[in-house]
DRENTORKOL-3810 file (N, C-alpha, C; in nm, 4 decimals):
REM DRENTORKOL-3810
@n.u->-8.9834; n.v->-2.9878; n.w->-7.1644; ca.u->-9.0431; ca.v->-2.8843; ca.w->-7.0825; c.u->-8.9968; c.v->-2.7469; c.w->-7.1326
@n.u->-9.0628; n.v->-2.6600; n.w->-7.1549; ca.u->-9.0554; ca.v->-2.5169; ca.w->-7.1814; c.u->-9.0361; c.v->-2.4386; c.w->-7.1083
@n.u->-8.8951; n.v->-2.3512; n.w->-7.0921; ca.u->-8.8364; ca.v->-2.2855; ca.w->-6.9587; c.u->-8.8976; c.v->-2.1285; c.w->-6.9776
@n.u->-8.9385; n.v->-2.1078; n.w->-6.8948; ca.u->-9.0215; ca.v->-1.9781; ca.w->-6.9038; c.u->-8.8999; c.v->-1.8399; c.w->-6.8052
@n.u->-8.9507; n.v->-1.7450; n.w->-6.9035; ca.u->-8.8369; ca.v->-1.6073; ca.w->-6.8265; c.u->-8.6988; c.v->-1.6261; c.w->-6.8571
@n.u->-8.6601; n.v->-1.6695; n.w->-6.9512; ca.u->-8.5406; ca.v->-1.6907; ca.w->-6.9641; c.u->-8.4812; c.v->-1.5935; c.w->-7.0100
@n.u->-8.3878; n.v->-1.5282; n.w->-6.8955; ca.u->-8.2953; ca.v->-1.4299; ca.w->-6.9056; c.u->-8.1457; c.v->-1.4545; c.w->-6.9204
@n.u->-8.0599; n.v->-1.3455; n.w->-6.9614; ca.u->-7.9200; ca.v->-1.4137; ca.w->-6.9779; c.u->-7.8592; c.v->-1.3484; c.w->-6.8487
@n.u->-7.9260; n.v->-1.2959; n.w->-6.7654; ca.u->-7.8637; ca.v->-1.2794; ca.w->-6.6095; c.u->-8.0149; c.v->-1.2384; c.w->-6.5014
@n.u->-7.9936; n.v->-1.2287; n.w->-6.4055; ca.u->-8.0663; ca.v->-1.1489; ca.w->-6.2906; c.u->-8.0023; c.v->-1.0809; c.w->-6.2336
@n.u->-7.8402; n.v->-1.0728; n.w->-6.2309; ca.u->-7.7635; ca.v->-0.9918; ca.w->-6.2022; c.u->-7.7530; c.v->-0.8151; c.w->-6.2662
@n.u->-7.7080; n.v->-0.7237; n.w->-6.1701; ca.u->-7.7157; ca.v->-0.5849; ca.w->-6.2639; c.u->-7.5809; c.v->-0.5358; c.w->-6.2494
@n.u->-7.5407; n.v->-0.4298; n.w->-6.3590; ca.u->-7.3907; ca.v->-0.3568; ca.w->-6.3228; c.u->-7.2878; c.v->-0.4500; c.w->-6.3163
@n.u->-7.1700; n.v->-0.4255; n.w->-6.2735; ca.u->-7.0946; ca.v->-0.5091; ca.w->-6.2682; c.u->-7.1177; c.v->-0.6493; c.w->-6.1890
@n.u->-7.1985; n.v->-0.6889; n.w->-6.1257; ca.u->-7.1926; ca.v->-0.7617; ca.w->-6.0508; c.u->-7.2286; c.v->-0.9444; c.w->-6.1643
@n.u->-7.2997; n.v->-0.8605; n.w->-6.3015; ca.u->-7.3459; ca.v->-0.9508; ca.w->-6.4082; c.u->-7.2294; c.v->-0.9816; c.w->-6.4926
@n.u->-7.1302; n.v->-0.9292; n.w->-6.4627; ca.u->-7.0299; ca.v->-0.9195; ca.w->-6.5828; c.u->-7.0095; c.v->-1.0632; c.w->-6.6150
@n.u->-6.9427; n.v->-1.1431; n.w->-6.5262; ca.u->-6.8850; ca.v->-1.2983; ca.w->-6.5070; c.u->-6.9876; c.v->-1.3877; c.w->-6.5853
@n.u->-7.0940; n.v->-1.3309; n.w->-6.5336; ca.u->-7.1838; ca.v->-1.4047; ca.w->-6.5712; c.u->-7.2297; c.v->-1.4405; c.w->-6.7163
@n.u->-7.2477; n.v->-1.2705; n.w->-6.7947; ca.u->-7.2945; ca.v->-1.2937; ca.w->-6.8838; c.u->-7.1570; c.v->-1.3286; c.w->-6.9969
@n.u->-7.0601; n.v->-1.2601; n.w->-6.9321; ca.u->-6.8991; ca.v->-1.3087; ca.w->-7.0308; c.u->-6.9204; c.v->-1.4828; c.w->-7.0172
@n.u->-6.9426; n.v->-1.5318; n.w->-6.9310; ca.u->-6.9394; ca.v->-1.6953; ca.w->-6.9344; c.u->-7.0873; c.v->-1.7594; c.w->-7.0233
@n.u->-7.1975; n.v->-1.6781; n.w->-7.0420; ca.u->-7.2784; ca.v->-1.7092; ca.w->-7.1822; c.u->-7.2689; c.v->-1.6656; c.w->-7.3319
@n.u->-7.1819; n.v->-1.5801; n.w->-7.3144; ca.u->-7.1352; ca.v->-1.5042; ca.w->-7.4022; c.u->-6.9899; c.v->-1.6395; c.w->-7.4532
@n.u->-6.9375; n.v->-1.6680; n.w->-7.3689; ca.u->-6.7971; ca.v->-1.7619; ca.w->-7.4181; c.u->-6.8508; c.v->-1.8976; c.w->-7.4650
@n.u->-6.9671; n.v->-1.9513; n.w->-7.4067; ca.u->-7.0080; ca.v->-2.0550; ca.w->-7.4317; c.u->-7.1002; c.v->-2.0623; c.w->-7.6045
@n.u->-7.1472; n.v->-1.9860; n.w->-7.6462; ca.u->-7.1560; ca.v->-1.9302; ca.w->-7.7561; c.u->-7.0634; c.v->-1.9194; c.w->-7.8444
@n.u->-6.9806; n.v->-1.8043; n.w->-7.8320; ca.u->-6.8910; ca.v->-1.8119; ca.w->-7.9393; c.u->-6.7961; c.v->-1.9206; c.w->-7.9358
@n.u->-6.7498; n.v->-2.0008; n.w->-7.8764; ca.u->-6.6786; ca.v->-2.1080; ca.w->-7.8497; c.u->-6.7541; c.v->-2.2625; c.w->-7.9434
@n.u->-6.8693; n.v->-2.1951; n.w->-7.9371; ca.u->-6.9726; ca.v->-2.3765; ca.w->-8.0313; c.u->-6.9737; c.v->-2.3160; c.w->-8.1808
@n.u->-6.9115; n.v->-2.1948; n.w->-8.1555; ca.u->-6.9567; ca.v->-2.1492; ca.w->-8.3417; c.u->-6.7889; c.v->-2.1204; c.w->-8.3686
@n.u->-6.7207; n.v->-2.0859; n.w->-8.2972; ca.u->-6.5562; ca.v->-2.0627; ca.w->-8.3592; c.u->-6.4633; c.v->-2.0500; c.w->-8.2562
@n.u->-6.3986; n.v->-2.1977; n.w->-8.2485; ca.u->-6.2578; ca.v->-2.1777; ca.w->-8.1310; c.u->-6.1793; c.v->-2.1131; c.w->-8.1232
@n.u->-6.1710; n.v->-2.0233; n.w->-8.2540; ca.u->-6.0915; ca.v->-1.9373; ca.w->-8.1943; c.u->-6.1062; c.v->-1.7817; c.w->-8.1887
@n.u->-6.2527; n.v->-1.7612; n.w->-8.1729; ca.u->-6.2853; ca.v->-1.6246; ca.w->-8.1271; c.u->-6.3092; c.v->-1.6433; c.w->-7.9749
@n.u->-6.2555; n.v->-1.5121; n.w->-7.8942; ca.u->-6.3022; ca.v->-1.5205; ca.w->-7.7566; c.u->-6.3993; c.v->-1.4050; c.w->-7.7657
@n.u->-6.4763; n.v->-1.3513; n.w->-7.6666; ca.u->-6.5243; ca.v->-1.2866; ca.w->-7.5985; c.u->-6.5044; c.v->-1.2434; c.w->-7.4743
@n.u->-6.5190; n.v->-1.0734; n.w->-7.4415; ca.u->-6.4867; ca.v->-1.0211; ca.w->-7.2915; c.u->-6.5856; c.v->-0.9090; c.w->-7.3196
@n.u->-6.6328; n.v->-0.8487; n.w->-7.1615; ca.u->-6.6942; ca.v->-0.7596; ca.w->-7.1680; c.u->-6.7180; c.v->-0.6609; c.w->-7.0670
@n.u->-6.7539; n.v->-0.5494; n.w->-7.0561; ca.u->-6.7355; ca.v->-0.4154; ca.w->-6.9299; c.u->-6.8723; c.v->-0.3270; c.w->-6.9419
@n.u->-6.9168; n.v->-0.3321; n.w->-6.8216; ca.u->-7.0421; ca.v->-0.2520; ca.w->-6.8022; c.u->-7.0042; c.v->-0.1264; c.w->-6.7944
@n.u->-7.0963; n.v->-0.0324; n.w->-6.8538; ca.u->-7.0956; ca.v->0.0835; ca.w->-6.8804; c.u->-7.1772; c.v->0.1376; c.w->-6.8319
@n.u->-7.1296; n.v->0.1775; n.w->-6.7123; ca.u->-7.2742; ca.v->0.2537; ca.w->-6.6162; c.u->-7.3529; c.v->0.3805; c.w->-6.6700
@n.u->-7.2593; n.v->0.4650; n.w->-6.7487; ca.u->-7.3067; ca.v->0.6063; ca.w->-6.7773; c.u->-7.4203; c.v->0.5359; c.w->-6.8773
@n.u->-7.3942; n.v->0.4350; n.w->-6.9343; ca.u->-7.5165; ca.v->0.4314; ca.w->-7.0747; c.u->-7.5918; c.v->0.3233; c.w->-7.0567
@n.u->-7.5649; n.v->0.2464; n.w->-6.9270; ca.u->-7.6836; ca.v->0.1091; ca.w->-6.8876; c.u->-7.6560; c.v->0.0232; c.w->-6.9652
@n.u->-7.5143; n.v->-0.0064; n.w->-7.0170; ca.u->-7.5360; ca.v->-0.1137; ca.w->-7.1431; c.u->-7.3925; c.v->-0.2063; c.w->-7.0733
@n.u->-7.3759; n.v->-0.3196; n.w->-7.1787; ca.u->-7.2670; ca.v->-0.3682; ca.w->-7.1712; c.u->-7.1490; c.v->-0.4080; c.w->-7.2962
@n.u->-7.0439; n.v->-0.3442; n.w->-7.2854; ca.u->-6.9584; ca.v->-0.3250; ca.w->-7.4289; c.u->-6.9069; c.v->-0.4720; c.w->-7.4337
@n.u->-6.9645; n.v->-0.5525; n.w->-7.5572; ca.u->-6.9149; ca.v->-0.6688; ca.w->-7.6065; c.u->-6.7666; c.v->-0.6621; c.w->-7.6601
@n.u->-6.6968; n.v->-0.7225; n.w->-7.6626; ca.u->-6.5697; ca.v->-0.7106; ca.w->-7.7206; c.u->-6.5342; c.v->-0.8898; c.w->-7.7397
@n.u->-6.5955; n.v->-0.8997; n.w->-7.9206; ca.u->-6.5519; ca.v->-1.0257; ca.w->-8.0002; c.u->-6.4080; c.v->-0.9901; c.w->-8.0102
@n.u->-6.2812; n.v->-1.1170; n.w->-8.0369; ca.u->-6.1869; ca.v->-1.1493; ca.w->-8.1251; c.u->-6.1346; c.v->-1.2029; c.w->-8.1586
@n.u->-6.0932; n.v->-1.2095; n.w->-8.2986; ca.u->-6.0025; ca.v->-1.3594; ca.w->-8.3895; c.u->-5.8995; c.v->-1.2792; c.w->-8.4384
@n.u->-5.7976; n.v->-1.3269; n.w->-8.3989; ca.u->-5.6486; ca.v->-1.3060; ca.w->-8.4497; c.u->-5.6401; c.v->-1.1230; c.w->-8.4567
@n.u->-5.6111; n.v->-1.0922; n.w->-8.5377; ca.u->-5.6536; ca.v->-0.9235; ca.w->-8.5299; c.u->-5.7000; c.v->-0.8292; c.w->-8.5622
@n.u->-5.8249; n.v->-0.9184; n.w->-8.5562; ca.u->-5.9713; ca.v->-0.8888; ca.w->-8.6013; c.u->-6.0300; c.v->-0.8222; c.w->-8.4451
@n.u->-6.1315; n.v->-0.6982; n.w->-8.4364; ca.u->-6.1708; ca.v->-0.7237; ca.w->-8.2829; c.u->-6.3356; c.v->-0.6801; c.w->-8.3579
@n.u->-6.4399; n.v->-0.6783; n.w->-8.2964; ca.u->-6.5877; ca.v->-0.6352; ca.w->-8.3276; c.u->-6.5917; c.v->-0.5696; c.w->-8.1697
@n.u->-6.6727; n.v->-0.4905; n.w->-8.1664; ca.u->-6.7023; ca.v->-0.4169; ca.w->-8.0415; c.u->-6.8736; c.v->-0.3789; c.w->-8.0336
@n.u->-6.9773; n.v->-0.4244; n.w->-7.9887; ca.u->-7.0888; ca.v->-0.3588; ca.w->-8.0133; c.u->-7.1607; c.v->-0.3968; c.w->-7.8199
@n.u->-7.2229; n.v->-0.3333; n.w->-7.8221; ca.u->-7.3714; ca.v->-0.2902; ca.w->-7.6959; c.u->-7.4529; c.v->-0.3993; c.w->-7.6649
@n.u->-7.4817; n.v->-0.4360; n.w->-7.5758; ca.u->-7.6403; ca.v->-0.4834; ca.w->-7.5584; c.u->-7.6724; c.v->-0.3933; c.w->-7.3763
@n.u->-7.8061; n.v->-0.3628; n.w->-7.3991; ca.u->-7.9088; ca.v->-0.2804; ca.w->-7.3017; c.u->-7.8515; c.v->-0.4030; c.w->-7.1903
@n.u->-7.8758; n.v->-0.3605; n.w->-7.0276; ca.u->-7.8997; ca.v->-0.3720; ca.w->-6.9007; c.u->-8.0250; c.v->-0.4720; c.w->-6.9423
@n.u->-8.1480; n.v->-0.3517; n.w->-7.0090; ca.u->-8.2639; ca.v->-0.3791; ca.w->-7.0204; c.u->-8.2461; c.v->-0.5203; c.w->-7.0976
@n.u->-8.1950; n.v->-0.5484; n.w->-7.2057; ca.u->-8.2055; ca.v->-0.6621; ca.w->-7.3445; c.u->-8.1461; c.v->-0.7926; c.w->-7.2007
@n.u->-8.0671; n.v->-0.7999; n.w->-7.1853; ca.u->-7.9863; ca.v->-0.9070; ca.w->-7.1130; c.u->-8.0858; c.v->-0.9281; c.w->-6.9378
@n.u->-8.1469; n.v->-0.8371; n.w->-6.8888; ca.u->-8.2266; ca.v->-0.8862; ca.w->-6.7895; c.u->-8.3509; c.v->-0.9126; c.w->-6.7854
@n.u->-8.3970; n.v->-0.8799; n.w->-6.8912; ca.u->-8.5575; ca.v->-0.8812; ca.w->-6.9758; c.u->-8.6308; c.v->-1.0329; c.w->-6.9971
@n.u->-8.7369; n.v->-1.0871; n.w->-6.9068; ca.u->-8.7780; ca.v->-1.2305; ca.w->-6.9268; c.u->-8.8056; c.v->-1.2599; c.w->-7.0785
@n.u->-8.7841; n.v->-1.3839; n.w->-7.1265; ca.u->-8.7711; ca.v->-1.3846; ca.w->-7.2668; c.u->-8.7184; c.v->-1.3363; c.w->-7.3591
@n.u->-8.6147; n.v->-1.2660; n.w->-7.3121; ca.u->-8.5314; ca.v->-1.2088; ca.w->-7.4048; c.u->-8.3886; c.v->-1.2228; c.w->-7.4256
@n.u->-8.3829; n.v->-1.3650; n.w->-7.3835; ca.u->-8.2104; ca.v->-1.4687; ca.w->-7.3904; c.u->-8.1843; c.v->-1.4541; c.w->-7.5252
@n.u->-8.3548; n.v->-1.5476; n.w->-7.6157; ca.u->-8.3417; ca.v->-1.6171; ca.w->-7.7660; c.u->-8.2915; c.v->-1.4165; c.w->-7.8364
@n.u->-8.3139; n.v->-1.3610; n.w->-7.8154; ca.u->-8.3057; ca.v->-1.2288; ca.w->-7.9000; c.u->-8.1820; c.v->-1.1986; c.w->-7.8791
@n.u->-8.1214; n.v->-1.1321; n.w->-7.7602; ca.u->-7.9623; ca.v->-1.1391; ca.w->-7.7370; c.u->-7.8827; c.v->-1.2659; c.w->-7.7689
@n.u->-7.9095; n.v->-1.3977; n.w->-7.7787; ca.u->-7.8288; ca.v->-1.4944; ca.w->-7.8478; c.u->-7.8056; c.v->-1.4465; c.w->-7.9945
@n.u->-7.9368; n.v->-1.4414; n.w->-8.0922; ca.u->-7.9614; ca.v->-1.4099; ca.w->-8.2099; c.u->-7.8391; c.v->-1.2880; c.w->-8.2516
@n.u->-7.8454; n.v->-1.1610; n.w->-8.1736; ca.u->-7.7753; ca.v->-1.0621; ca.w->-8.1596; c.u->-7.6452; c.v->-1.1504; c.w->-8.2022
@n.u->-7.5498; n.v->-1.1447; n.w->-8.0690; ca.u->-7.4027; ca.v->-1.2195; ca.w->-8.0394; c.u->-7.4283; c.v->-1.3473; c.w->-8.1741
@n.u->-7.5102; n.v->-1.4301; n.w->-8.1972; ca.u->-7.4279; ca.v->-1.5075; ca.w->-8.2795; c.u->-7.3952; c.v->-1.3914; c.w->-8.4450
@n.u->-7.4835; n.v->-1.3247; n.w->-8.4774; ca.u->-7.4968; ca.v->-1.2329; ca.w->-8.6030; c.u->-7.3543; c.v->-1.1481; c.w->-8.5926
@n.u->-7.3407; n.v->-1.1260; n.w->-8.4571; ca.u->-7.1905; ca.v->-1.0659; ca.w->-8.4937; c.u->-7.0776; c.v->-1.1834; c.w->-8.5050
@n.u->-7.0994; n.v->-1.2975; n.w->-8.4313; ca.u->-6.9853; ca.v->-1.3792; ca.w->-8.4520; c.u->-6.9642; c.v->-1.4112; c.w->-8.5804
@n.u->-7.1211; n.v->-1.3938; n.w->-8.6431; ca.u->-7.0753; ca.v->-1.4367; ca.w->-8.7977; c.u->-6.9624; c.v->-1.2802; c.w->-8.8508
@n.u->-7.0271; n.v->-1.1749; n.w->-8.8239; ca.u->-6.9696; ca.v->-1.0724; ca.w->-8.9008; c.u->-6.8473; c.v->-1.0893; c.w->-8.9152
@n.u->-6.7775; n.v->-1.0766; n.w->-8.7822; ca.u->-6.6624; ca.v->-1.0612; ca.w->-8.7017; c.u->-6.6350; c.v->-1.2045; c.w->-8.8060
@n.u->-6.6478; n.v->-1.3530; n.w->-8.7766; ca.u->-6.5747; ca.v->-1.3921; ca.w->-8.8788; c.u->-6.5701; c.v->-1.4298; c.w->-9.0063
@n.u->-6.6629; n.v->-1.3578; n.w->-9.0350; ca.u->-6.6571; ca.v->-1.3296; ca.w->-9.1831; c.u->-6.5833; c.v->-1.2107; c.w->-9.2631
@n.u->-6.5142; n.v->-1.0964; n.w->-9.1789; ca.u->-6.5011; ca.v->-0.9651; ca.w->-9.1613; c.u->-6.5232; c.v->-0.8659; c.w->-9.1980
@n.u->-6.6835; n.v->-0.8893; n.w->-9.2081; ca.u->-6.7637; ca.v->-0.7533; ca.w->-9.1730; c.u->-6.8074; c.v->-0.7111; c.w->-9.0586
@n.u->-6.8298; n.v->-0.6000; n.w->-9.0198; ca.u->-6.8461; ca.v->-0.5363; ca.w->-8.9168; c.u->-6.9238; c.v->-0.4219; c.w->-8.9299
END
């Protein structure tokens, strides 16, 4: 069956944080045990600051309010987060 609207929250502002840090962990966790992920909404700019890291390595980049609550737009923000997990452990950035 084909899941239609698939967003990586319905939640907004902080109230999404938990949420999307726990799709965000489940991700980097199937591609490298030992990178984590955490993250903090940024009200002034509508976004949310990703914060990858492996050992003492850190990557830091954005995704929109808009990208993460947007129907159909999970597969694109996955795409995003895994491209940095590669960076991050590959160590480019």
């Amino acid at each position: 069956m084909i899941a239609f609207n698939k967003m990586v929250t319905k939640k907004q502002g902080e109230d999404a944080v938990s949420e999307i840090e726990e799709w965000a962990n489940r991700i980097v966790s199937s591609m490298d045990e030992k990178m984590s992920a955490s993250l903090y909404h940024d009200a002034d700019s509508s976004t949310y600051v990703f914060r990858l890291a492996k050992g003492n390595r850190v990557l830091l980049f954005r995704l929109s309010e808009v990208q993460l609550r947007t129907p159909e737009r999970e597969e694109e923000c996955e795409r995003i987060l895994k491209r940095k997990i590669k960076d991050l452990a590959s160590g480019h950035s």
